[in-house]
N, CA, C and O atoms as CSV, one atom per row, in Angstrom:
chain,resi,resn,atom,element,x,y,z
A,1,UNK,N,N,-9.366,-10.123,16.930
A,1,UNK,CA,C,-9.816,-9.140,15.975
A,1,UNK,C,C,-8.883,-9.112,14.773
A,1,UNK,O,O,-8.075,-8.196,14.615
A,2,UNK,N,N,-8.962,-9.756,14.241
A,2,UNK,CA,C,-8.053,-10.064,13.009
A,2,UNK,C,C,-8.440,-9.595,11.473
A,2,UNK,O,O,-9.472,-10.054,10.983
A,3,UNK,N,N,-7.762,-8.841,10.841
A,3,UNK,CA,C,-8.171,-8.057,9.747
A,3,UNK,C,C,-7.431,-8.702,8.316
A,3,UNK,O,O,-6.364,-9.314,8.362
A,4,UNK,N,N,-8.006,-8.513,7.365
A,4,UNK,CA,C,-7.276,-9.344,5.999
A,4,UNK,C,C,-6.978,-7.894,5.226
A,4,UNK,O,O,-7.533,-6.796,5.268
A,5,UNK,N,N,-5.985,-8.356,4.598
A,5,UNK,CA,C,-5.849,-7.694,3.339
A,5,UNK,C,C,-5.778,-8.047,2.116
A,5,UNK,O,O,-4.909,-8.849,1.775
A,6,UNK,N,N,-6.657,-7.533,1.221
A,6,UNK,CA,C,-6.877,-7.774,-0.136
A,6,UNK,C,C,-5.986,-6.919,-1.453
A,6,UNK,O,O,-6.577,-6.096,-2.151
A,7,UNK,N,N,-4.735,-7.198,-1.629
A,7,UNK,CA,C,-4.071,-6.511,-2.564
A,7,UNK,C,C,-4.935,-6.760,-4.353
A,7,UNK,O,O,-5.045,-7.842,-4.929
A,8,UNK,N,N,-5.330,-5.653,-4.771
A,8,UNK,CA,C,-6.226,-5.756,-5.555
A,8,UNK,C,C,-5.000,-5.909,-7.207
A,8,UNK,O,O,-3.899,-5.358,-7.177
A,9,UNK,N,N,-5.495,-6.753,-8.536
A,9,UNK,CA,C,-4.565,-6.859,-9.633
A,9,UNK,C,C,-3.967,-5.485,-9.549
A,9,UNK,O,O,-2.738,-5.429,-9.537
A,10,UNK,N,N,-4.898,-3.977,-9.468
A,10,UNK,CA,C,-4.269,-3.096,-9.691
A,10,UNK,C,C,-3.032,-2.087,-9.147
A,10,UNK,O,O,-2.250,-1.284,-9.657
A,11,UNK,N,N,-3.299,-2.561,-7.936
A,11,UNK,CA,C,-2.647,-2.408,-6.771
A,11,UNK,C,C,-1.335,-3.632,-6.833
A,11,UNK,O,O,-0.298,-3.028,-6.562
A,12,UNK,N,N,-1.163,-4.485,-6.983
A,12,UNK,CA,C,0.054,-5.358,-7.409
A,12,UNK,C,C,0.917,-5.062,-8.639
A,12,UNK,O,O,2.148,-5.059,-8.626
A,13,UNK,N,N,0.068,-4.791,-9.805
A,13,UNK,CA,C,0.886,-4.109,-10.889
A,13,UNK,C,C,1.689,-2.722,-10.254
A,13,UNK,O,O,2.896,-2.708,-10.497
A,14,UNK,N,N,1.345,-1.972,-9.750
A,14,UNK,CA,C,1.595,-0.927,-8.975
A,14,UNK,C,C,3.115,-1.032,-8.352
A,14,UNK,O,O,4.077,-0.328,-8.661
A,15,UNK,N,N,3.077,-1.941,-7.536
A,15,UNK,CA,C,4.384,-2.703,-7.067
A,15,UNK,C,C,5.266,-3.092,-7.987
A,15,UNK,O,O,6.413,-2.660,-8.106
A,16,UNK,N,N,4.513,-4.260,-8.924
A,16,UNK,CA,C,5.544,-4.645,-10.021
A,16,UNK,C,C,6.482,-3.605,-11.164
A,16,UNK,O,O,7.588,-3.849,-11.648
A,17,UNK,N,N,5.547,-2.319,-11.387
A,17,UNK,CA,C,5.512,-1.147,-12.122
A,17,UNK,C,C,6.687,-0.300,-11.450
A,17,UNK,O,O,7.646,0.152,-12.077
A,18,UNK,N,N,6.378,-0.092,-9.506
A,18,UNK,CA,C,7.572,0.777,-8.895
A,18,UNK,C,C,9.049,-0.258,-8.839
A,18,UNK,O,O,10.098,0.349,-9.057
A,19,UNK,N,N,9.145,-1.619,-8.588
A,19,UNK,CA,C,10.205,-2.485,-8.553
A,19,UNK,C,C,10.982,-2.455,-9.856
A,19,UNK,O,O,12.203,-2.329,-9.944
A,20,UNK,N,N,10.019,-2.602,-10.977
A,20,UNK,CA,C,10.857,-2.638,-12.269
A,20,UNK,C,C,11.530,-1.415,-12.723
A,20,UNK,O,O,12.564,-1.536,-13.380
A,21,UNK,N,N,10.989,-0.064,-12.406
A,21,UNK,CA,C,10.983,1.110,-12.391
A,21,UNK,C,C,12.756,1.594,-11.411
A,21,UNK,O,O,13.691,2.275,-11.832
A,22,UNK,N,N,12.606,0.971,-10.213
A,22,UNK,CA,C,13.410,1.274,-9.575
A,22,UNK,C,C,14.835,0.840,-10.221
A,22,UNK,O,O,15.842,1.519,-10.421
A,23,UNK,N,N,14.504,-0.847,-10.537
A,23,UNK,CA,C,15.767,-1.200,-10.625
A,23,UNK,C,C,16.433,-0.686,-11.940
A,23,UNK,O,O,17.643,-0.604,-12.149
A,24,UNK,N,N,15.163,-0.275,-12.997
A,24,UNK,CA,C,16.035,0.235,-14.675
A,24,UNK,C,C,16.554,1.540,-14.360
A,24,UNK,O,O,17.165,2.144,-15.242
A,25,UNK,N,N,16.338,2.249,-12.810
A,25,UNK,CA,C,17.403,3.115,-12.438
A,25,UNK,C,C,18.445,3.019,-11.646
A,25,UNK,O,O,19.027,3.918,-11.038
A,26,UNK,N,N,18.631,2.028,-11.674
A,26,UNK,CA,C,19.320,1.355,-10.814
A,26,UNK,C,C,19.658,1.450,-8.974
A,26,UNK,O,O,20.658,1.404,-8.258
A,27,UNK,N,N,18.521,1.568,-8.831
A,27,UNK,CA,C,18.385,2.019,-7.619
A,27,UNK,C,C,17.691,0.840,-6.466
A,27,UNK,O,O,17.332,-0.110,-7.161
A,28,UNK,N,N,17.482,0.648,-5.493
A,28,UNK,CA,C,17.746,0.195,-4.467
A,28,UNK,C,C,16.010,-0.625,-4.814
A,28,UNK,O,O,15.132,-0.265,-4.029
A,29,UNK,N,N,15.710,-1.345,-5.591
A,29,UNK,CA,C,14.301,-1.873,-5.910
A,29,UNK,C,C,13.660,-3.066,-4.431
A,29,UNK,O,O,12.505,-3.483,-4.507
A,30,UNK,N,N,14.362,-3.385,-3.480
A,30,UNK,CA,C,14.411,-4.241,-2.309
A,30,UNK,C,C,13.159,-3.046,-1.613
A,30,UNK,O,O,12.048,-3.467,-1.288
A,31,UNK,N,N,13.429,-1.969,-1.499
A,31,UNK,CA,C,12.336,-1.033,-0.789
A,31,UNK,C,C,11.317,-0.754,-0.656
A,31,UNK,O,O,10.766,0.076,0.067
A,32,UNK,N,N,10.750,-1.910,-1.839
A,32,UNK,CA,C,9.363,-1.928,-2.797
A,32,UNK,C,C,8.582,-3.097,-1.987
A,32,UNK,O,O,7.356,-3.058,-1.879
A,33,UNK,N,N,9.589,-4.443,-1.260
A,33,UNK,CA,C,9.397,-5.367,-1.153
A,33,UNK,C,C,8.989,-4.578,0.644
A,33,UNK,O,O,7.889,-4.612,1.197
A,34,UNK,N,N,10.244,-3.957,1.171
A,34,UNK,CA,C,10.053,-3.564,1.866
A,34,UNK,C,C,8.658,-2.228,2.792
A,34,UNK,O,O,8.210,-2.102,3.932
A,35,UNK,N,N,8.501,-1.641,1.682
A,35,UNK,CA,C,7.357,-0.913,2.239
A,35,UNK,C,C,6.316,-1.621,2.136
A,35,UNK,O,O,5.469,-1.328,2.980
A,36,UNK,N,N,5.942,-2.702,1.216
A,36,UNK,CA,C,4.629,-3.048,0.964
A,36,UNK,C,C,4.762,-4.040,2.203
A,36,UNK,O,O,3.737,-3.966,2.880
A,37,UNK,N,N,5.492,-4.757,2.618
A,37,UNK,CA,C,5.244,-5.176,4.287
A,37,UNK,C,C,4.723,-4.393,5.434
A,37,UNK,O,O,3.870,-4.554,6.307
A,38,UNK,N,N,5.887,-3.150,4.956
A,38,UNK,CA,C,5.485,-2.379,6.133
A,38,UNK,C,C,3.636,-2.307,6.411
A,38,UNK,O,O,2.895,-2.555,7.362
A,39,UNK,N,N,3.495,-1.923,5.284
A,39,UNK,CA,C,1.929,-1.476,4.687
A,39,UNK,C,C,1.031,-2.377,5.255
A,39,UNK,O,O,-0.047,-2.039,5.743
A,40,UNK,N,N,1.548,-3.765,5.189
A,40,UNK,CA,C,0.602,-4.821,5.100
A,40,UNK,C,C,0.689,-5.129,6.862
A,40,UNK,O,O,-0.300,-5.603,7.422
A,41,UNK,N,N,1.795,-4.851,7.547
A,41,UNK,CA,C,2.138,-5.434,9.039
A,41,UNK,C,C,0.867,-3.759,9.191
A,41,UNK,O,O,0.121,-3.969,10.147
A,42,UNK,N,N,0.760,-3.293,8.967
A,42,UNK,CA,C,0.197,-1.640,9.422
A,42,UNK,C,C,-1.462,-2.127,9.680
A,42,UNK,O,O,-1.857,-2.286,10.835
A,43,UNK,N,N,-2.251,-2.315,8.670
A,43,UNK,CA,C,-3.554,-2.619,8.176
A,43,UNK,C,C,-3.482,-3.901,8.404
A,43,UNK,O,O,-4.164,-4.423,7.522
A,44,UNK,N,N,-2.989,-4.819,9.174
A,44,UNK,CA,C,-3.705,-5.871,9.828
A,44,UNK,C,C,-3.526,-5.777,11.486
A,44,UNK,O,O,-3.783,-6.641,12.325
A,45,UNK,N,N,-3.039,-4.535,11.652
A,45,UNK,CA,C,-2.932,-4.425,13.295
A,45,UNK,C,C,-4.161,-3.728,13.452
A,45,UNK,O,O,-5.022,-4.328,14.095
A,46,UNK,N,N,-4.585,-2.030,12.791
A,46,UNK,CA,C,-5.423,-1.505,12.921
A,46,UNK,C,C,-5.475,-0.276,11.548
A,46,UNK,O,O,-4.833,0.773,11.500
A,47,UNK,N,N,-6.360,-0.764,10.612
A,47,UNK,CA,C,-6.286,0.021,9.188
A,47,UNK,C,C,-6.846,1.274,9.215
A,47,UNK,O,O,-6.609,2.279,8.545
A,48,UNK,N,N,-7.864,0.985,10.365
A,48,UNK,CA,C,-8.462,2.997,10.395
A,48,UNK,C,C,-7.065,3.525,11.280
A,48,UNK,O,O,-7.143,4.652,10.793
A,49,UNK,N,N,-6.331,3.587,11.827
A,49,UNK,CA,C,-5.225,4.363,12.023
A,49,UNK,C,C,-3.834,5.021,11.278
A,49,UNK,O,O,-2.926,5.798,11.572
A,50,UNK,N,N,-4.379,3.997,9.847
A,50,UNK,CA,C,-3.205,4.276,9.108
A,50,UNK,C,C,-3.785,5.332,7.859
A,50,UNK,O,O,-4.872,5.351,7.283
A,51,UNK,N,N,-2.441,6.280,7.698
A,51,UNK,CA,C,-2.722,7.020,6.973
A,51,UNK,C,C,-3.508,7.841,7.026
A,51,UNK,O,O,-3.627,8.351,8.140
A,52,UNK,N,N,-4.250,8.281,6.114
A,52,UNK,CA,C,-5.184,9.860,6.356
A,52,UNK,C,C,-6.303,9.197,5.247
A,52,UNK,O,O,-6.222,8.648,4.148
A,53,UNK,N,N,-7.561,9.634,6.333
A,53,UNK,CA,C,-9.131,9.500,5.222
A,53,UNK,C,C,-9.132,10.227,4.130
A,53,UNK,O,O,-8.641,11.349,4.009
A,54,UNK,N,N,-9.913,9.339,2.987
A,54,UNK,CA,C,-10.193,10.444,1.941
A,54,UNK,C,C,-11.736,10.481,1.738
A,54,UNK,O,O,-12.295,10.519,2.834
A,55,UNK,N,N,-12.452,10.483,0.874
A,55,UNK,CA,C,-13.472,10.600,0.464
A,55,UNK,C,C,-14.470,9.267,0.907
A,55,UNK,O,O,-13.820,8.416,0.300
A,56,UNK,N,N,-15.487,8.560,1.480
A,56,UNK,CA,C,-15.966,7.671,1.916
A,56,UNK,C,C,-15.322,6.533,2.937
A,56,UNK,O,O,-15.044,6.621,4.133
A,57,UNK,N,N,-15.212,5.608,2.152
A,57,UNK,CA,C,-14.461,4.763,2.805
A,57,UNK,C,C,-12.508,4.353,2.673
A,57,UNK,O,O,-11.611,3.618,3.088
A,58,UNK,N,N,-12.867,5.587,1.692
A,58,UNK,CA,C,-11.021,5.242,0.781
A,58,UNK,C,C,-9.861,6.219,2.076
A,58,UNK,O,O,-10.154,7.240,2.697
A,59,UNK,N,N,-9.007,5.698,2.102
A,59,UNK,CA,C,-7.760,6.415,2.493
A,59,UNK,C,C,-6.668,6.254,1.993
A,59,UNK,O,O,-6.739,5.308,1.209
A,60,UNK,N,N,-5.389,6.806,2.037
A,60,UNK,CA,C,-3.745,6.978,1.602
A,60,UNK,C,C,-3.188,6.631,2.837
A,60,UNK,O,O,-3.694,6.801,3.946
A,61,UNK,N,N,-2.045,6.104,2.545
A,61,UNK,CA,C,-1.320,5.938,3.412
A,61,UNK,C,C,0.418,5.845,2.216
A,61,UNK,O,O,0.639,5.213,1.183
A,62,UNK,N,N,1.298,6.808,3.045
A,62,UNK,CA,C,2.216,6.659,2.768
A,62,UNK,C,C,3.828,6.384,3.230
A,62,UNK,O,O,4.433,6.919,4.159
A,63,UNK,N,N,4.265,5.469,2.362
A,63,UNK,CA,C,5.388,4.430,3.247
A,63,UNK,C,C,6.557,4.426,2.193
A,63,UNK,O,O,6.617,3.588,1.293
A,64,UNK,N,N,7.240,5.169,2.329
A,64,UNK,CA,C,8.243,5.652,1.219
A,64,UNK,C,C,9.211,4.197,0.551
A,64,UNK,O,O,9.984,3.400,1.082
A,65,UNK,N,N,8.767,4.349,-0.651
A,65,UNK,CA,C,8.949,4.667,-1.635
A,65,UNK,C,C,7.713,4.639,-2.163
A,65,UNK,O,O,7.597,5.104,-3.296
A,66,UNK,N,N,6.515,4.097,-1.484
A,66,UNK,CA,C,5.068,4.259,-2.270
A,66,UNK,C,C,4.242,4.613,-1.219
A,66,UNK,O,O,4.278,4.498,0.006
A,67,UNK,N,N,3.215,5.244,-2.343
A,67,UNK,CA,C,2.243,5.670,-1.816
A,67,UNK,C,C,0.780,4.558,-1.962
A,67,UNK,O,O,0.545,4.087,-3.075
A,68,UNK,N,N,-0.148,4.201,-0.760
A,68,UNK,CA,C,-0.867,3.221,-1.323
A,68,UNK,C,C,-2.403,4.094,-1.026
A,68,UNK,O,O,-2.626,4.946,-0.166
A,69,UNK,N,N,-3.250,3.577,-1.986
A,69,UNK,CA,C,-4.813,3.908,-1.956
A,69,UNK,C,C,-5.673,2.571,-1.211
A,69,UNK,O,O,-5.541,1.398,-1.559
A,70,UNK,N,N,-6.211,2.867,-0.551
A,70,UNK,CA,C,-6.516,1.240,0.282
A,70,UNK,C,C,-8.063,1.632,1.245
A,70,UNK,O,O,-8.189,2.721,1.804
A,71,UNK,N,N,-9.072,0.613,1.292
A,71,UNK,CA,C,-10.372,0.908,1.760
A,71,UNK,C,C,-10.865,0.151,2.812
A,71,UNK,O,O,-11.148,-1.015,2.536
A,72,UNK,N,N,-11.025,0.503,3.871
A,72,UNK,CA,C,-11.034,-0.154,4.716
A,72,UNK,C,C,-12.813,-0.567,5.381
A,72,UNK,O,O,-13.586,0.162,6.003
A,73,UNK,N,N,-12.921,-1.518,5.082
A,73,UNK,CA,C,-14.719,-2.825,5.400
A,73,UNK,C,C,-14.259,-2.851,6.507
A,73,UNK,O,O,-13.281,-3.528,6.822
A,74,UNK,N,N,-15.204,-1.764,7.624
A,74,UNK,CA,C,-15.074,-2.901,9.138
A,74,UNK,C,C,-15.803,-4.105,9.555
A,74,UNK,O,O,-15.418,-5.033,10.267
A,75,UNK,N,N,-17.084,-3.886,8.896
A,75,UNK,CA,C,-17.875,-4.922,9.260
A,75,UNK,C,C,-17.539,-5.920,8.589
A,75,UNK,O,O,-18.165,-6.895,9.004
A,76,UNK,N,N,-16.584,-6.288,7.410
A,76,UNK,CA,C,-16.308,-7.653,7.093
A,76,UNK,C,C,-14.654,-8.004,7.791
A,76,UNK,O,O,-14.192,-9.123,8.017
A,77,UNK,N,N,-13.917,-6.521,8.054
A,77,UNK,CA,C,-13.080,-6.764,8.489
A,77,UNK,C,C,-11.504,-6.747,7.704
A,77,UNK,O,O,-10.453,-7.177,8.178
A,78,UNK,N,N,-11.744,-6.042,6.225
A,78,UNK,CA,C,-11.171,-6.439,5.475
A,78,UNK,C,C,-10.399,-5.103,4.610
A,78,UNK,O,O,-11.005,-4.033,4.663
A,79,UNK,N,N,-9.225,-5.138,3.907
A,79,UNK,CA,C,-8.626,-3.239,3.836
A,79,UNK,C,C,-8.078,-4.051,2.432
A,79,UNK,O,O,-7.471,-5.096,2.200
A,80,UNK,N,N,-8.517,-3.215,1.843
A,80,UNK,CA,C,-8.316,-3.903,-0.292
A,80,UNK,C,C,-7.734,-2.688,-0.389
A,80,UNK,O,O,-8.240,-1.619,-0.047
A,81,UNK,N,N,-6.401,-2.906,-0.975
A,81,UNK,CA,C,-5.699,-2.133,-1.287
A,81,UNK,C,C,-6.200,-2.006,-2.956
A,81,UNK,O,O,-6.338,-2.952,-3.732
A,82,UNK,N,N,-6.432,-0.480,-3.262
A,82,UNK,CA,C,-6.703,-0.132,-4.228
A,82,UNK,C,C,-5.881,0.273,-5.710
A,82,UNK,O,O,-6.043,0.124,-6.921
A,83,UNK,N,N,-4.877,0.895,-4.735
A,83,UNK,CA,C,-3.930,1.314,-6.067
A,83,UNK,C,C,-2.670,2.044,-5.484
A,83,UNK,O,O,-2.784,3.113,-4.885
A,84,UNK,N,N,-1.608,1.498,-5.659
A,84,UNK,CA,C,0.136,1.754,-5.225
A,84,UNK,C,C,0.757,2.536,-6.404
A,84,UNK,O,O,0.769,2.278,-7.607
A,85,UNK,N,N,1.281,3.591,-5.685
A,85,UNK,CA,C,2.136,4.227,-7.092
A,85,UNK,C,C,3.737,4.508,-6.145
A,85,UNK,O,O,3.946,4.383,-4.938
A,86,UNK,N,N,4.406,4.804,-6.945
A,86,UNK,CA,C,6.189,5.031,-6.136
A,86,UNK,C,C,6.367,6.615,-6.846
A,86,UNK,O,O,6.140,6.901,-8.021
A,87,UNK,N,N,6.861,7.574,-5.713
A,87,UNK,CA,C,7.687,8.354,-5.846
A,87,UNK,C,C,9.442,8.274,-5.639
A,87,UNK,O,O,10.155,7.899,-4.708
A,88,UNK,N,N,9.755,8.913,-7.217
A,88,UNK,CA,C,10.953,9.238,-7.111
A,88,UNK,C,C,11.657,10.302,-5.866
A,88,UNK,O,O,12.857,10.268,-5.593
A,89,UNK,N,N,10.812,11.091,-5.292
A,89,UNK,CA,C,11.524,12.256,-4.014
A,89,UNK,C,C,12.051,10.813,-3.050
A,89,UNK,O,O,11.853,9.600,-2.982
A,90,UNK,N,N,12.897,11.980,-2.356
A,90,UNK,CA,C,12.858,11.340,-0.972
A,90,UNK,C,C,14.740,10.862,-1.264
A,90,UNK,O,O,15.363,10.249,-0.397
């Protein structure tokens, strides 16, 4: 039962946006590399468990330092990440 993930352009800028972000504060930008694994090892084990539903097929899931928007196709099997943003808390 093997699931794909589709990181969408907007959803990658997202990443590139929190990494560049991190490091012109000089802060620990490796965490960026690091959650979006986490994210990605998460939603290819089992994507309806991660995070919290939102409206149709969309859900959040959050993995500090970002937060990701991501939709999960069972019948093709497939979780397209929609859109990543980074909080400064934490």
């Amino acid at each position: 039962m093997n699931w794909r993930v589709v990181w969408t352009t907007r959803s990658v800028a997202g990443l590139t946006a929190a990494y560049l972000d991190l490091r012109a504060r000089g802060l620990d930008a490796s965490a960026v590399a690091r959650a979006s694994a986490e994210l990605d090892r998460q939603f290819l084990l089992n994507p309806a468990d991660v995070g919290e539903s939102r409206s149709g097929i969309e859900r959040v899931a959050i993995q500090p330092p970002l937060t990701a928007y991501f939709e999960v196709h069972d019948e093709e099997r497939v979780v397209v990440v929609t859109t990543v943003r980074w909080s400064a808390r934490g």
